[in-house]
Steps between C-alpha positions, in 0.01 A plus 500: 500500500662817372577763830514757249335809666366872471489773772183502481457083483527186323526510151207436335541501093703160497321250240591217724763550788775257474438136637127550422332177350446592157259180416179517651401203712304213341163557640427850661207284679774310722593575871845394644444338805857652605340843469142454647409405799321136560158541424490743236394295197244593217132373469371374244364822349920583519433731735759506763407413917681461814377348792184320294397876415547670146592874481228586318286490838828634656491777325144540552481496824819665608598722226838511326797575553463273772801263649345146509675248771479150448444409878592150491834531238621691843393285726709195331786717409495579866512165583734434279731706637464386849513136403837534296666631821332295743473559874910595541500822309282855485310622208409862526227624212623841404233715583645787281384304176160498539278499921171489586348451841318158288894440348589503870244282621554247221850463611454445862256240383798312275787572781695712346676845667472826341761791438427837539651821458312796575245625753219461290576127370564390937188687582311276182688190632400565888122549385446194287664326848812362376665421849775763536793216551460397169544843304835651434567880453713602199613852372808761485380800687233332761329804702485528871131411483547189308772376701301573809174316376721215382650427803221604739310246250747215532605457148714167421801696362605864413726505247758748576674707212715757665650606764322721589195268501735299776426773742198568456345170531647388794442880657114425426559129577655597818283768600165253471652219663552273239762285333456509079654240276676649235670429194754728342450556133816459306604627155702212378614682159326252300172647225327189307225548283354252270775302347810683586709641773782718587686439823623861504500808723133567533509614821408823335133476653295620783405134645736284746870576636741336289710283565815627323708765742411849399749780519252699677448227817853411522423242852740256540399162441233509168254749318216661614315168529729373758501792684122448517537226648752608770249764577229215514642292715613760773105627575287312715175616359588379166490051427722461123286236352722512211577644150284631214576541128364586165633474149238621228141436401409269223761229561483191263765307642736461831859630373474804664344363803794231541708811447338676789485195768878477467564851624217456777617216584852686534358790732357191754834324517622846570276544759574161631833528522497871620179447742492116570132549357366312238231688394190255437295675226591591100226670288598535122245710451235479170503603150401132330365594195158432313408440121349849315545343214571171314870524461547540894565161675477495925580248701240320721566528880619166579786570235546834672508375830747179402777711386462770746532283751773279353715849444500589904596151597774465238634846642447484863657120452795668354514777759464237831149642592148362573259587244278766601125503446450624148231749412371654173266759422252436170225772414522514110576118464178433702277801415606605153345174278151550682369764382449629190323899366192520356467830249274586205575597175454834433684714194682283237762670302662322214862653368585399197821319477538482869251410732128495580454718847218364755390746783325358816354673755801432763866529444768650690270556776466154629821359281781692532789230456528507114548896528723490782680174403488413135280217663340229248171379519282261290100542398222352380116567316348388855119500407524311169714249346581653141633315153624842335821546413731635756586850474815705696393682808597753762225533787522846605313641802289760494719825678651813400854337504682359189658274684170303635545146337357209679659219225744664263482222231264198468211380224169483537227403260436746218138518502545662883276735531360782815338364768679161480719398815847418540677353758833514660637215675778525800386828639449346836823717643633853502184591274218587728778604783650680285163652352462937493206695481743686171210748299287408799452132396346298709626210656359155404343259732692176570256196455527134658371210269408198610272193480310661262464841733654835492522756817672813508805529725644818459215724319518727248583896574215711400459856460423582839862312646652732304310864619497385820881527548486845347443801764430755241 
């Protein structure tokens, strides 16, 4: 995918950016079952359904744009998840990709912990009732208030990413009486995305301490993550659980992660040997990525959890230590796949020579990831199968922005026409929490499907939401 870019955005005049598919696929009627979710399938009138119910009802009854969740897809990739790392490991959901008080419910239900990492998302997670010991607190500039509430709460874990954060935690911890696990978050100069990844100085970031020495924390002894954990270790108020990190998002495969565990691992036989602690807990963070698109090829979670776990015991074997419990942190791998947008047709534009463009009423507003990150994304004619011949498209949403493309290149049937609907598969995470009220959209609803039923869990804005925060 070209990176090419104006001030003012992508480009947009490219006939097809390179590594596009220039042959159509065989039948525009077909759904990958690596992009949709497990109970999206079409009827026999071709039109498509999730959860036993087609979208033409969907759309009836909730409107479009609308974010459809295929309630049992999570619940088994959930389960999944927990299953592949069994009863001697932590799996965190990351709340940032996509929480709901029903999202948070759901997982308390399947066993799973949940990840937080702002005041709003622990205030969601303490209303739906997830039990505070299960829910960790992430984030690079945590506020007095959300460090208070955290620990007043009795959160599992605070991740700590400064020094800074150090104090203050065990000043609040202190002050209310309390001991808080912790984990320090550590920038292990490893960035994987997708297929590739460069072991190179990218501590240039405002997550973690790293674990290289820095010129500008000169302690004896280590970088600015072993200082952290001198620091750590000498406060009472404070309990080191262990050590956090995080490579990238969208992660196909484990190089970089094997990469990573070999410099944690380092930093514990440090501490070990410095401390006489063996620290007992390792969290490699999240990132595991999803299929957009056909080409894109994840792993299932019993791979994932396999080689993760083979990579810390082959490098605490090698470094003498007893293998800590592992953690990881999905929210795209399990939210992404189950949901997809619904939008209708409106204006159809045909270039000649380049491209046909589609406008539906949503866009940027409640998908921002192909604008902000060149972001792929397949689509389909949702409320009718069609034989026409496949034409190219760019779905464009419907703001005052240039820049507001939902799929940048795909086909859909010629014969498409206004008032048809489309759908958009893997939107499940960083689309609705991610979603702006840009041109005064408003935000669409977030609908559960299943067994044949559909319920609103997060509804849509109206009008009103939106006056109602302005004073005049």
């Amino acid at each position: 995918m070209s990176r090419s870019a104006h001030p003012a955005g992508p480009r947009h005049a490219d006939v097809l950016p390179e590594g596009h598919h220039a042959a159509p696929p065989a039948d525009l009627n077909d759904l990958d079952p690596k992009v949709w979710s497990r109970t999206v399938s079409r009827n026999a009138d071709g039109v498509l359904t999730v959860g036993g119910v087609d979208v033409a009802r969907l759309a009836e009854e909730f409107g479009t744009p609308a974010y459809f969740l295929d309630e049992d897809d999570f619940r088994a990739r959930v389960h999944a998840w927990r299953t592949a790392f069994g009863p001697d490991a932590d799996v965190f959901y990351a709340g940032k990709a996509f929480l709901s008080r029903a999202v948070v419910r759901w997982l308390c239900e399947e066993g799973l912990n949940l990840d937080v990492c702002s005041a709003g998302e622990l205030a969601t997670a303490l209303a739906a009732g997830m039990p505070p010991e299960r829910i960790a607190l992430h984030g690079n500039n945590k506020s007095d208030a959300e460090i208070e509430r955290a620990v007043e709460s009795g959160v599992g874990r605070i991740v700590l990413d400064s020094f800074q954060e150090i104090a203050r935690v065990a000043h609040t911890a202190r002050r209310l009486g309390r001991r808080q696990r912790v984990q320090i978050r550590v920038t292990v100069g490893v960035e994987a995305h997708t297929h590739e990844f460069i072991a190179t100085a990218h501590e240039d970031q405002k997550f973690g301490l790293a674990l290289a020495g820095s010129t500008s924390q000169p302690e004896a002894g280590g970088g600015p993550a072993a200082e952290a954990v001198r620091r750590v270790l000498a406060l009472d108020s404070l309990e080191l659980a262990g050590v956090h990190s995080h490579i990238g998002s969208q992660i196909f495969d484990t190089a970089g992660f094997e990469v990573a565990a070999r410099r944690v691992v380092s930093l514990l036989a440090q501490v070990r040997d410095e401390h006489g602690v063996e620290l007992p807990e390792v969290d490699l963070g999240g990132g595991l990525g999803i299929a957009y698109t056909s080409d894109d090829d994840p792993r299932e979670p019993q791979e994932i959890a396999k080689a993760l776990g083979e990579i810390v015991e082959r490098e605490c074997e090698a470094a003498g230590l007893s293998v800590p419990r592992i953690s990881v942190e999905p929210g795209r791998a399990i939210v992404g796949p189950t949901t997809f947008t619904l939008y209708e047709v409106g204006t159809i534009k045909p270039l000649d020579g380049l491209r046909t463009y589609v406008s539906v009423d949503g866009g940027m507003s409640d998908n921002i990831r192909t604008a902000l990150y060149d972001a792929e994304y397949s689509v389909v004619l949702a409320s009718r199968a069609s034989d026409a011949e496949p034409m190219l498209v760019r779905v464009v949403g419907k703001h005052c922005e240039s820049g507001d493309i939902v799929v940048r290149d795909a086909f859909l049937p010629a014969d498409l026409a206004p008032g048809d609907l489309i759908a958009v598969p893997a939107t499940g995470a960083y689309c609705r929490s991610m979603a702006s009220n840009y041109n005064h959209a408003l935000r669409p609803p977030v609908v559960a499907v299943t067994g044949g039923a559909a319920r609103v869990i997060v509804r849509r804005e109206t009008e009103e939401d939106l006056l109602r925060l302005d004073v005049g």
